[in-house]
C-alpha positions as CSV (number, residue, x, y, z in Angstrom):
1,X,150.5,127.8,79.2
2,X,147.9,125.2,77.7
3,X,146.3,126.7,74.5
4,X,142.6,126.0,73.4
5,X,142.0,126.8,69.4
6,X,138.3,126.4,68.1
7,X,135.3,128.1,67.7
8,X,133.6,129.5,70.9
9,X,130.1,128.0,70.0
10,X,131.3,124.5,68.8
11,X,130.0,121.7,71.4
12,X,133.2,120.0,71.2
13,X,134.9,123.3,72.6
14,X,132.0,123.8,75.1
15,X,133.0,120.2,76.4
16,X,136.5,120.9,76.1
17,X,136.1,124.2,77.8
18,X,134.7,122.4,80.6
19,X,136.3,120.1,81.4
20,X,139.4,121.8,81.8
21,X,137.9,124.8,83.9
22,X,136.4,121.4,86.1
23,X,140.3,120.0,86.5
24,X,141.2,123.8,87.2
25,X,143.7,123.7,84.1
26,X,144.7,127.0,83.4
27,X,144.7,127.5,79.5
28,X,143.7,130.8,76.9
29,X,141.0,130.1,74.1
30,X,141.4,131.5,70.5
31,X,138.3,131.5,68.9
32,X,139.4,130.8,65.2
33,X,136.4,133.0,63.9
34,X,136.6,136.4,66.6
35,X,140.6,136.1,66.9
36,X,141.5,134.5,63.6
37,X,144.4,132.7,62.3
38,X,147.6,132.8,60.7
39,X,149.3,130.8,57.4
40,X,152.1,130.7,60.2
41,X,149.7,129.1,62.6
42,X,148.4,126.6,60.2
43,X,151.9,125.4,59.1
44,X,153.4,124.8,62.3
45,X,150.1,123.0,63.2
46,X,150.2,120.9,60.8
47,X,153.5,120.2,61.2
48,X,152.2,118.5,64.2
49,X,149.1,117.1,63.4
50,X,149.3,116.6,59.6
51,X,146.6,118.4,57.6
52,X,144.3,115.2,57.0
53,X,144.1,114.9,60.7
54,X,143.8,119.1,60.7
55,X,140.8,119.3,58.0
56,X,137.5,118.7,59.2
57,X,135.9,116.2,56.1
58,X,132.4,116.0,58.0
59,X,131.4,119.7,58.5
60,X,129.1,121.8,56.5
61,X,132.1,124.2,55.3
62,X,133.4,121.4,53.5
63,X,130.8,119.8,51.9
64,X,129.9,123.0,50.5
65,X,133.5,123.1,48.6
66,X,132.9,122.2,45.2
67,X,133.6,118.4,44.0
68,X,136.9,119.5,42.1
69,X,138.1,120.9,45.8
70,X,137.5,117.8,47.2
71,X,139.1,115.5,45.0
72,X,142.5,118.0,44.4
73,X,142.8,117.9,47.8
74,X,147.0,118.1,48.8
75,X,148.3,119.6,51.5
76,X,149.0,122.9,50.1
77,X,145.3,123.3,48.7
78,X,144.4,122.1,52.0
79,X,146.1,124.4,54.2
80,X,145.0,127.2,52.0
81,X,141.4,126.2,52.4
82,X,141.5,126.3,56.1
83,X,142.7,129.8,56.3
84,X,140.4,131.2,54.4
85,X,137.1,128.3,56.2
86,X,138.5,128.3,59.8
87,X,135.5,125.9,60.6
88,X,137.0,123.7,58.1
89,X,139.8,122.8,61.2
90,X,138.6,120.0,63.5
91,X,138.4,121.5,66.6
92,X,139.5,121.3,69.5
93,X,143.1,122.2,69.1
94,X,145.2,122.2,72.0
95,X,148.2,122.8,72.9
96,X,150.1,121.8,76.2
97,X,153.9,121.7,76.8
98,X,154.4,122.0,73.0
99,X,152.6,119.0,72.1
100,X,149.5,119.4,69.4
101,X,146.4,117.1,70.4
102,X,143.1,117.4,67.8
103,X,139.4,116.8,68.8
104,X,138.5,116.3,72.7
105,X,138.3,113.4,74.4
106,X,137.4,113.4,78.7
107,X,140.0,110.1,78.3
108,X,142.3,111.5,76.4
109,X,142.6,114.9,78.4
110,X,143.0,113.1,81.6
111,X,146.2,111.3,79.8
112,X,147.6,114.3,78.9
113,X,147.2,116.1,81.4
114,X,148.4,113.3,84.3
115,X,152.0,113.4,82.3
């Protein structure tokens, strides 16, 4: 199964969303808002991905986080931070035969999924 993680109303997902259902790729979306998240979730992620690739630097969420937020940044202060700002993660995340990708590319999708 090819997993989807993001934010249902994200234009990134929308694209994403798309263009799989276009390739008729199977896959389940978890809306990190509606469905939520775990710390488990998060950890094996960024186990993956690393959490600087993980946080999401240009979005509203974060530039709302105080300047002492920002500049402490570490990965456990990080991680924290995205579980309790989901829109903090860049989104897409997906999953497919238990590889992690981040953000959404038409190119990069057709790689992936052409393996």
């Amino acid at each position: 199964m090819t997993y989807l993680y993001g934010i249902k109303n994200c234009d990134t997902i929308k694209k994403a969303k798309t263009w799989l259902t276009q390739q008729e790729i199977a896959f389940q979306f978890h809306d990190y808002r509606t469905d939520g998240i775990t710390a488990e979730w998060l950890k094996e992620t960024e186990k993956h991905l690393g959490w600087e690739l993980m946080l999401n630097k240009k979005g509203t969420t974060f530039r709302q986080l105080s300047e002492s937020q920002k500049q402490d940044l570490n990965q456990e202060s990080a991680l924290s931070l995205m579980l309790e700002f989901p829109a903090m993660i860049k989104r897409p995340i997906l999953i497919h035969q238990q590889h992690y990708y981040c953000g959404f590319k038409a190119e990069q999708y057709h790689e992936i999924f052409s393996q």
